[in-house]
C-alpha positions as CSV (number, residue, x, y, z in Angstrom):
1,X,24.2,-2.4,10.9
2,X,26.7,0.0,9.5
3,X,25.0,2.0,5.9
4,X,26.9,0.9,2.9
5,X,29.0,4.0,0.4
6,X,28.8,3.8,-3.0
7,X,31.6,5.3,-4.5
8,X,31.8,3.8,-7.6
9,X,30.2,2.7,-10.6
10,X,28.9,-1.1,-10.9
11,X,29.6,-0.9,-14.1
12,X,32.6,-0.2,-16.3
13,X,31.0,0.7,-19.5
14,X,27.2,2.1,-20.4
15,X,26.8,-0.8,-22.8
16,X,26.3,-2.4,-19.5
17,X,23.3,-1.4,-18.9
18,X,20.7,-2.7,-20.5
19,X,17.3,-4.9,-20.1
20,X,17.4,-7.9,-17.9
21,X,20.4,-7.8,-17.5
22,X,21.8,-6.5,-13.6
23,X,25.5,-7.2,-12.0
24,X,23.7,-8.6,-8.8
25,X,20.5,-10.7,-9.9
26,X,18.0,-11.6,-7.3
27,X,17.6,-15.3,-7.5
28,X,14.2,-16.8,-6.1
29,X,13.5,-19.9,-4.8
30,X,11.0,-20.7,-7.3
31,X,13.8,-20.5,-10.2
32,X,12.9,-16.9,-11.2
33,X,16.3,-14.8,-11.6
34,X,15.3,-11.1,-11.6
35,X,18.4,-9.4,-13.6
36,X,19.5,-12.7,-14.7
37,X,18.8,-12.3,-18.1
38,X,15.4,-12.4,-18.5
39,X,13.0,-9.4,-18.3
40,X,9.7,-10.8,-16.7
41,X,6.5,-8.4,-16.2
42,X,5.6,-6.6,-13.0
43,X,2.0,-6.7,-12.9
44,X,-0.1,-3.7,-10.8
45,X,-3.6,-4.1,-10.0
46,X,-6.4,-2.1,-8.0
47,X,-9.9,-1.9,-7.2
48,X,-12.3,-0.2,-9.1
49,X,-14.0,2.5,-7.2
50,X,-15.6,1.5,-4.0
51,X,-15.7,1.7,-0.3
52,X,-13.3,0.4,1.4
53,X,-14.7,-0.8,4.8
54,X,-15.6,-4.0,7.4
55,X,-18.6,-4.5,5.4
56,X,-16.9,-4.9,1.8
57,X,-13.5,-6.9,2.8
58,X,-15.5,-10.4,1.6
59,X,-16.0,-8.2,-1.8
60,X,-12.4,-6.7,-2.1
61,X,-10.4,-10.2,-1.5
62,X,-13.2,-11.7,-3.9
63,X,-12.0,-8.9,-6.3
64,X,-8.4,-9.5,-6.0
65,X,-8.8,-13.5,-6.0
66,X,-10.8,-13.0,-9.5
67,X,-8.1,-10.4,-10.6
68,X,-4.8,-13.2,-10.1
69,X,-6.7,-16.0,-11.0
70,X,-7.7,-14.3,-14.4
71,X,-3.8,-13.3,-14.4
72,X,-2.1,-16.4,-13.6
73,X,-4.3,-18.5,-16.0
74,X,-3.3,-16.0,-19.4
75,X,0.2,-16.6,-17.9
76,X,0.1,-20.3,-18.5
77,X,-1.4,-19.5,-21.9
78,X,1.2,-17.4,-23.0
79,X,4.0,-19.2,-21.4
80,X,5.1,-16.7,-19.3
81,X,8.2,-17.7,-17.9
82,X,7.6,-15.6,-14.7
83,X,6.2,-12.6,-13.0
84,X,6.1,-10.4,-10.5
85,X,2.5,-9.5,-8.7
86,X,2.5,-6.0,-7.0
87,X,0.0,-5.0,-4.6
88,X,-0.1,-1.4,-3.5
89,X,-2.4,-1.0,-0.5
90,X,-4.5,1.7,-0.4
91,X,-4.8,4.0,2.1
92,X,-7.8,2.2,5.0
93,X,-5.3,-1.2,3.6
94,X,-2.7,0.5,5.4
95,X,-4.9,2.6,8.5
96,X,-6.5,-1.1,9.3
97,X,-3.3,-3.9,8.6
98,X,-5.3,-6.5,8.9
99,X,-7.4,-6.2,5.6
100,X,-3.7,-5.1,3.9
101,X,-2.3,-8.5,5.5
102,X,-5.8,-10.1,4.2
103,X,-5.4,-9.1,0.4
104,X,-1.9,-9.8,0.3
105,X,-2.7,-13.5,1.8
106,X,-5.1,-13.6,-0.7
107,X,-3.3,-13.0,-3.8
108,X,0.3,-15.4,-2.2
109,X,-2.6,-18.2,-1.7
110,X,-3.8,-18.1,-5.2
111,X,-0.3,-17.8,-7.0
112,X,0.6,-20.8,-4.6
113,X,-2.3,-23.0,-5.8
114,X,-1.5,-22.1,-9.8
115,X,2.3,-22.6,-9.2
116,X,1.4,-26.4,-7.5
117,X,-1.1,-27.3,-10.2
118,X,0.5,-25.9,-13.4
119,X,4.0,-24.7,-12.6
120,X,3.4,-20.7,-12.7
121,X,6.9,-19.0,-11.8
122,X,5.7,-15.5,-9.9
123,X,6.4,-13.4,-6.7
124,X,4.4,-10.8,-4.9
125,X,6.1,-7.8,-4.1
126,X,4.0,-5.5,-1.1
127,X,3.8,-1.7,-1.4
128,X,2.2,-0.4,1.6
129,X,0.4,3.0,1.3
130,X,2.6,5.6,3.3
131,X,0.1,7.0,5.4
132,X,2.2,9.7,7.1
133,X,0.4,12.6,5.6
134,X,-2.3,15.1,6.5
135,X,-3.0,17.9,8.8
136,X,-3.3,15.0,12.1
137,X,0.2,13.6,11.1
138,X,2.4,14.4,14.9
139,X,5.8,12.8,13.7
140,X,7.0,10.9,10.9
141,X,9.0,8.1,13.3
142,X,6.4,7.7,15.7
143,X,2.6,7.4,16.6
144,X,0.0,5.5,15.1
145,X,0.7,6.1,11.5
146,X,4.8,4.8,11.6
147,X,3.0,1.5,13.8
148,X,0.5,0.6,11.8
149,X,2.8,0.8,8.6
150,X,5.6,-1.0,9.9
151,X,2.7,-4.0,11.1
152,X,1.5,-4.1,7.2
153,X,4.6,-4.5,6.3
154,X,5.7,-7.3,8.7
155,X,2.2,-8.7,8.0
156,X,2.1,-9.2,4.8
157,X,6.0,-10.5,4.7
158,X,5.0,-13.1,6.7
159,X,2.2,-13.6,4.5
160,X,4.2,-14.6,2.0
161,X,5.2,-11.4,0.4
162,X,8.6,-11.3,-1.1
163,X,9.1,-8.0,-1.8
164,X,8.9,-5.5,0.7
165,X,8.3,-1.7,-1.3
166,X,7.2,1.5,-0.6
167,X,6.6,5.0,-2.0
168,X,7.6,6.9,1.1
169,X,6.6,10.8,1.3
170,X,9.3,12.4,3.4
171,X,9.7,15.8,2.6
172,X,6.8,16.0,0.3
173,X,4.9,18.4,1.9
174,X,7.8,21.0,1.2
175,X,8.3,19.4,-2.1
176,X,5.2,20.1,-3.4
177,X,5.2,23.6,-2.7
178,X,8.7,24.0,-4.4
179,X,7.6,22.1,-7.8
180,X,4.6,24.5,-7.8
181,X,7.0,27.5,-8.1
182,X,9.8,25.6,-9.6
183,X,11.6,26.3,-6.4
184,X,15.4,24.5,-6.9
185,X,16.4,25.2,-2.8
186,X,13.3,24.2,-1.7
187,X,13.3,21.3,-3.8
188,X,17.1,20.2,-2.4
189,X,16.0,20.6,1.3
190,X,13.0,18.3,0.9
191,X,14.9,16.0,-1.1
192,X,18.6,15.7,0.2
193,X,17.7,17.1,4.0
194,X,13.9,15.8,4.7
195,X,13.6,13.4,2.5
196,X,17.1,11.6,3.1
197,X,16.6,11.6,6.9
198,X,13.9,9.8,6.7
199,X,14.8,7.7,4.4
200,X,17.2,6.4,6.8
201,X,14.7,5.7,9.4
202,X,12.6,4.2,7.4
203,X,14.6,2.0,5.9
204,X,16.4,1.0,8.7
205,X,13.3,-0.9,10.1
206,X,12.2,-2.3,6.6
207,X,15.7,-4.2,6.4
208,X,15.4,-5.0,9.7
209,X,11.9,-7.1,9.2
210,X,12.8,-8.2,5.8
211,X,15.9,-9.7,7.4
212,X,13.5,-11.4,10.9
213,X,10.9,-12.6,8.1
214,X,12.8,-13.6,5.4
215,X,11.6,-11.2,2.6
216,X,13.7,-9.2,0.6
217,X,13.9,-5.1,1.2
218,X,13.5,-4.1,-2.7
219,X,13.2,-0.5,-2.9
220,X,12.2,3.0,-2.5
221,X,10.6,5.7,-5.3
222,X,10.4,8.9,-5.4
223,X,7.0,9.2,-7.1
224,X,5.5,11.4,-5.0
225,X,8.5,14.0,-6.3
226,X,9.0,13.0,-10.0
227,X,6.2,11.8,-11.1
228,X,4.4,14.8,-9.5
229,X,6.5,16.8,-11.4
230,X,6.4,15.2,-14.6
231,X,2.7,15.2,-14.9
232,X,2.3,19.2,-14.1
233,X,5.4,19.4,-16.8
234,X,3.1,16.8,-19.2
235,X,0.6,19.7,-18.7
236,X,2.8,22.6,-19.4
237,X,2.3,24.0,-15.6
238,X,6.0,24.0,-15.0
239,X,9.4,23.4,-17.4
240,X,10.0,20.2,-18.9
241,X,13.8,21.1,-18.1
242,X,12.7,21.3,-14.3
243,X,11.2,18.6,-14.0
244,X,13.9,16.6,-15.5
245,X,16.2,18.1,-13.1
246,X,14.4,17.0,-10.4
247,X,14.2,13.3,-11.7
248,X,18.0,13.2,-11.0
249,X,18.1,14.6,-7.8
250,X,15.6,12.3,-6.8
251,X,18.2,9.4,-7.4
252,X,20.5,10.5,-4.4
253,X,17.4,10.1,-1.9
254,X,16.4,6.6,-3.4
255,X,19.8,5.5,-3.0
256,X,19.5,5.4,1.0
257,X,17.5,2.5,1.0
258,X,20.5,0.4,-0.6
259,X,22.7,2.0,1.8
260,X,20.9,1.0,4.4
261,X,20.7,-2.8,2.8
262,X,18.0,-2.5,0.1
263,X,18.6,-5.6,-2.4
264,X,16.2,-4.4,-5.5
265,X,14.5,-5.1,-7.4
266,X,13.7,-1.4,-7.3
267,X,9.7,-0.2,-8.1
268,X,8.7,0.4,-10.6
269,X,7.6,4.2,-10.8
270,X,10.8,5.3,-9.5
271,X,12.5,6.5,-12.8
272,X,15.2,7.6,-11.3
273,X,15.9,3.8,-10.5
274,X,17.9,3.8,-13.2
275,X,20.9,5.5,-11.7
276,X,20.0,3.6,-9.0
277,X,21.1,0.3,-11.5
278,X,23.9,2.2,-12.8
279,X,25.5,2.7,-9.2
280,X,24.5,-0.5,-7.2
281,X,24.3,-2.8,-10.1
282,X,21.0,-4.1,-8.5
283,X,18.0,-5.1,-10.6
284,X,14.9,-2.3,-11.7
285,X,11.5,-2.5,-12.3
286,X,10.1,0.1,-14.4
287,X,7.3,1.4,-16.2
288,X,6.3,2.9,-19.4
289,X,4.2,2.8,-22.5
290,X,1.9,0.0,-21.0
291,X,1.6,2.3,-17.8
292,X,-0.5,4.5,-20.1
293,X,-3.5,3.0,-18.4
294,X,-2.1,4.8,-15.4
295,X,-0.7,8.1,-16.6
296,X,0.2,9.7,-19.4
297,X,4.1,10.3,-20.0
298,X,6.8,11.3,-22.5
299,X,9.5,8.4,-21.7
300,X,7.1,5.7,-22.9
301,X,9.9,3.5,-24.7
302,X,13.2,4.9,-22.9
303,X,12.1,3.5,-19.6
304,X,12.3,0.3,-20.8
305,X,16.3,0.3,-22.2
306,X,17.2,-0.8,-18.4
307,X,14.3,-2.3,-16.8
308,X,15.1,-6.1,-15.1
309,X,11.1,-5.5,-14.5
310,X,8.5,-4.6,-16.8
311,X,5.4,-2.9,-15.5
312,X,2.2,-1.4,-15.7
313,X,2.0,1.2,-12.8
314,X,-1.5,0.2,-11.9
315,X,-5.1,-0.5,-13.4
316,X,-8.3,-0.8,-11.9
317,X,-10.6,-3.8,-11.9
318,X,-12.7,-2.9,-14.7
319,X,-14.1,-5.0,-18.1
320,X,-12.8,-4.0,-21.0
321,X,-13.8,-5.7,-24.6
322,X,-10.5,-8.1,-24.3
323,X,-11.4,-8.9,-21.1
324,X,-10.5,-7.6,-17.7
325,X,-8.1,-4.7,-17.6
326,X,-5.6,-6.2,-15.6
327,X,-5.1,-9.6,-17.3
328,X,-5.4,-7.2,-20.5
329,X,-2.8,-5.4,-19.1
330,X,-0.6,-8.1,-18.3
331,X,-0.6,-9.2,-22.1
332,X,0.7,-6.1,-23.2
333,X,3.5,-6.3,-20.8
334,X,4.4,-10.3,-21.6
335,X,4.2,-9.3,-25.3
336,X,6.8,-6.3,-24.6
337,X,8.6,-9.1,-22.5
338,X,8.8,-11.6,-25.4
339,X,10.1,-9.4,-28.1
340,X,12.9,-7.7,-25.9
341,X,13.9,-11.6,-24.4
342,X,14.4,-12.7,-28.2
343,X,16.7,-9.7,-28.9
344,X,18.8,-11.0,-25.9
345,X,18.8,-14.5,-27.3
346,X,19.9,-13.0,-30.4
347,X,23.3,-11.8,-28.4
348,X,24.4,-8.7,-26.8
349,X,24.0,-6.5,-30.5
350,X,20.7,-7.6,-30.5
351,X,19.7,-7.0,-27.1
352,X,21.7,-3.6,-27.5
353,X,20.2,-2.1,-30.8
354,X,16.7,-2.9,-29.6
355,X,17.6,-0.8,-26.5
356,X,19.1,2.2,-28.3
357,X,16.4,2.1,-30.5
358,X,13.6,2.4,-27.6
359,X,15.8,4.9,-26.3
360,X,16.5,7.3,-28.8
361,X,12.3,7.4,-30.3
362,X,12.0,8.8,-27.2
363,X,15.2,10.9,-25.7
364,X,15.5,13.7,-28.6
365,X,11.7,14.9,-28.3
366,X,11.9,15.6,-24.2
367,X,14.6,16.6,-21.3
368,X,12.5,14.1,-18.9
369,X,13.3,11.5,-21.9
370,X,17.0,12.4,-22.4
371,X,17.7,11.9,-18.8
372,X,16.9,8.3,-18.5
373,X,19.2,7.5,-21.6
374,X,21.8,4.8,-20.6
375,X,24.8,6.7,-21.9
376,X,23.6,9.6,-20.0
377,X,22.5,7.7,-17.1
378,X,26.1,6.5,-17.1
379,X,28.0,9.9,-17.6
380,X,25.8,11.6,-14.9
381,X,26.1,8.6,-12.2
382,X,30.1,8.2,-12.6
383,X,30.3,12.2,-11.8
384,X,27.7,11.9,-8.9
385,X,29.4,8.9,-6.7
386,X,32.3,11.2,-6.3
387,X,30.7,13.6,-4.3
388,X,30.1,13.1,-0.6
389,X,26.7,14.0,1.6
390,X,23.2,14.0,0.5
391,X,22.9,17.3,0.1
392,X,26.5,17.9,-2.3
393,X,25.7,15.3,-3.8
394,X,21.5,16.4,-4.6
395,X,23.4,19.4,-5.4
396,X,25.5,17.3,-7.9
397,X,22.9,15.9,-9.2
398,X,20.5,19.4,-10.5
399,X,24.1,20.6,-11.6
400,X,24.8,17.4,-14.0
401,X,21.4,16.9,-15.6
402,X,21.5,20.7,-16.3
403,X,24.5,20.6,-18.0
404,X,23.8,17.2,-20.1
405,X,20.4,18.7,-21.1
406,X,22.2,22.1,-22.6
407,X,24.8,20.0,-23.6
408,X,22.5,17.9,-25.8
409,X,20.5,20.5,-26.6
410,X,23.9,22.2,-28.2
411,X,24.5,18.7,-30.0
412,X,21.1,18.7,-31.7
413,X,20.8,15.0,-29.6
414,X,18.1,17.0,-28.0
415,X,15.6,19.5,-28.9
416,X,14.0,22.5,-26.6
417,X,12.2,25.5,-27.1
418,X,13.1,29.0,-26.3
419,X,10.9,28.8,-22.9
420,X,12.9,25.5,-22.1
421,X,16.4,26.5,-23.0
422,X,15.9,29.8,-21.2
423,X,14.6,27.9,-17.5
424,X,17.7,25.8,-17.9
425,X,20.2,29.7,-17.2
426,X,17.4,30.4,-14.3
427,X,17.6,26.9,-12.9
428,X,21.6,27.5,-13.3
429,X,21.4,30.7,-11.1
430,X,19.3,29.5,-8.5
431,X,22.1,26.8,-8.3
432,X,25.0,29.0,-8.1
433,X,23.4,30.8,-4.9
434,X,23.1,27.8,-3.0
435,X,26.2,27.8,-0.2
436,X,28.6,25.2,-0.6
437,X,28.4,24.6,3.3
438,X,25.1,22.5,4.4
439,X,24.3,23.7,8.1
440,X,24.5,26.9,6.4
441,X,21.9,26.0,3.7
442,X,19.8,24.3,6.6
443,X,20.2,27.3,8.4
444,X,18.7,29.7,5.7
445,X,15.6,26.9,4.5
446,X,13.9,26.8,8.0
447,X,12.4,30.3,8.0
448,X,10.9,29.3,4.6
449,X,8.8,26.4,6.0
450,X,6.1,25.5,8.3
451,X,7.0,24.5,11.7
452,X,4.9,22.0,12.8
453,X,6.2,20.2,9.2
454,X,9.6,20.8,10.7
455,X,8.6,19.3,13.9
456,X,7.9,16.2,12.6
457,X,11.6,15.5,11.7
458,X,12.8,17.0,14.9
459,X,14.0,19.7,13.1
460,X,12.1,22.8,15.1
């Protein structure tokens, strides 16, 4: 299957983009149209702390057959028009496929059951665990770890799954050693060299059994890279600025899975998804203030100026005095829901002030904020389909977001201190010694990292 180029914008102006509102909708069976013009929630669930073994599978599906029952009966109550169930397996859910096959069955069954007896609209989109980590890890393409990945994955698509998502960790191991010294170089090898080769691999067979099972191939994050950074920036370990530079680049590696026939809607932890909207025009999922229960972050209302998908990263199975935290949870997010569907049925001003105003409570007080504004969003992604390669174009990518930050900084649109204003000239000089030529840049990274990582992307 020849990869698709984007080399343009789906979108002609950035009062385009906005909530719920994608140039290619993904249209369900069921009725649900994801980008169609209503914003549904994205519900996340987990256990609470337990073992995760032979023994306690009866427990676990009991567990996640309490946790969609409570979800899908508040969903009648509040006349949810739809939603979208995510299960992220975790790691044994992945190591043994069978119990990941076993909860995802579990939680299709029960949605099943509540959409025949009471018409609940809802999907279940399956996030396998990538489990290619760790000191035993051979190669990333092959061995037991790529196998029993690729099974879940076919497993719970034919389960009923109709999402098929996944926060994959190519090139993190060399990420995480660059965010730790706020390494730019280091940061574009694991991102546009690592991280985008295996992206392609990857990808290549998720398309290929969403395409034999009938599931749809929704998307790529890079959590593992962003987020990592934006919680050691939350904690003033590294520069807000860097950390916001690295969201962008992030984009360009997250885009290979639509090359490689990704149809959204992109997950929900992968902020960068936004340029990911702004250059395919495919429907988002993403998270903010209601994924407090998650993390903590500084982009709680600007994430949700785009989003086709409203979601609450994850909660654990606990009681809370409302209830349950993931029906409470799932409130929160149909309440958010509500409020932003009325401003669309209000017309396109409506819909358009309450984004601006979510955006801009948020986008003058932080970098990682300012970033993810739509007019931003816009400006940066027209500049960065014009440049060829993954690794120009990752390249790009630091470049823009440094330059929009300073710019707004400039403006007043944005404020930074001293410290931050100051990381954004060194992040500027690490730039301008990169070479323009990308075997040469190759060349010069591999003495800098471990070779049996290299090794596992044939690259020593």
């Amino acid at each position: 299957m020849s990869k698709r180029n984007f080399t343009n914008l789906a979108y002609d102006s950035s009062d385009e983009l906005v909530y719920s509102r994608a140039k290619y909708p993904i249209n369900l069976s069921n009725g649900m149209s994801i980008g169609g013009g209503t914003l549904y929630p994205e519900i996340n669930f987990t256990l609470p702390p337990m073992p995760i073994e032979e023994s306690t599978m009866p427990e676990i599906l009991g567990i996640y057959k309490d946790i969609i029952e409570g979800i899908c009966k508040r969903a009648k109550e509040l006349s949810v028009p739809g939603f979208v169930a995510e299960i992220e397996t975790l790691p044994p859910m992945t190591e043994n496929p069978k119990w990941g096959i076993e909860v995802c069955k579990t939680v299709v069954d029960v949605i099943k059951e509540h959409e025949a007896k009471h018409g609940i609209k809802a999907a279940v989109r399956i996030t396998p665990n990538d489990i290619r980590e760790g000191p035993q890890l051979v190669h990333m393409w092959r061995g037991s770890e790529w196998e029993r990945m690729l099974e879940t994955f076919e497993g719970c698509a034919k389960a009923g799954a109709s999402f098929l998502a996944i926060e994959s960790v190519g090139g993190k191991e060399i990420h995480d050693e660059a965010v730790i010294s706020c390494d730019l170089a280091k940061s574009l090898f694991a991102l546009a060299v690592l991280g985008c080769k295996d992206m392609n691999k990857l990808w290549d067979e998720i398309v290929a059994i969403a395409d034999k099972t009938g599931a749809i191939a929704s998307g790529d994050t890079a959590c593992g890279f962003g987020n990592t950074a934006m919680v050691l920036a939350e904690k003033n370990y590294i520069p807000k600025v860097f950390a916001a530079t690295i969201r962008v680049m992030t984009a360009v590696r997250s885009l290979v899975a639509f090359e490689c026939g990704a149809r959204g809607p992109h997950k929900d932890c992968g902020y960068e998804g936004v340029y990911i909207k702004a250059i395919t025009g495919t429907p988002i999922s993403t998270e903010g203030r209601v994924a407090a229960c998650a993390h903590l972050s500084p982009v709680g209302n600007v994430a949700v100026c785009m989003a086709d998908l409203w979601s609450n990263e994850s909660v654990q199975h606990i009681k809370l005095l409302g209830g349950m935290a993931p029906t409470v949870s799932f409130e929160q997010l149909a309440y958010d829901c509500r409020m932003l569907n009325e401003g669309s049925a209000r017309g396109k001003e409506t819909a358009l002030l309450l984004r601006d105003l979510c955006a801009d409570s948020d986008s003058r007080l932080d970098p990682q904020a300012y970033v993810l504004r739509p007019d931003v969003v816009f400006e940066i992604s027209k500049q960065l389909v014009e440049t060829d390669g993954y690794y120009n174009r990752t390249k790009a990518a630091a470049k823009l977001a440094i330059e929009a930050m300073r710019e707004g900084s400039e403006s007043g649109r944005l404020t930074l201190s001293e410290r931050e204003k100051g990381w954004l000239d060194i992040l500027t000089s690490q730039l301008d010694e990169l070479p323009d030529d990308e075997a040469e840049f190759v060349e010069s990274m591999l003495p800098e990292c471990d070779k049996k990582i290299l090794a596992r992307y044939d690259l020593a």
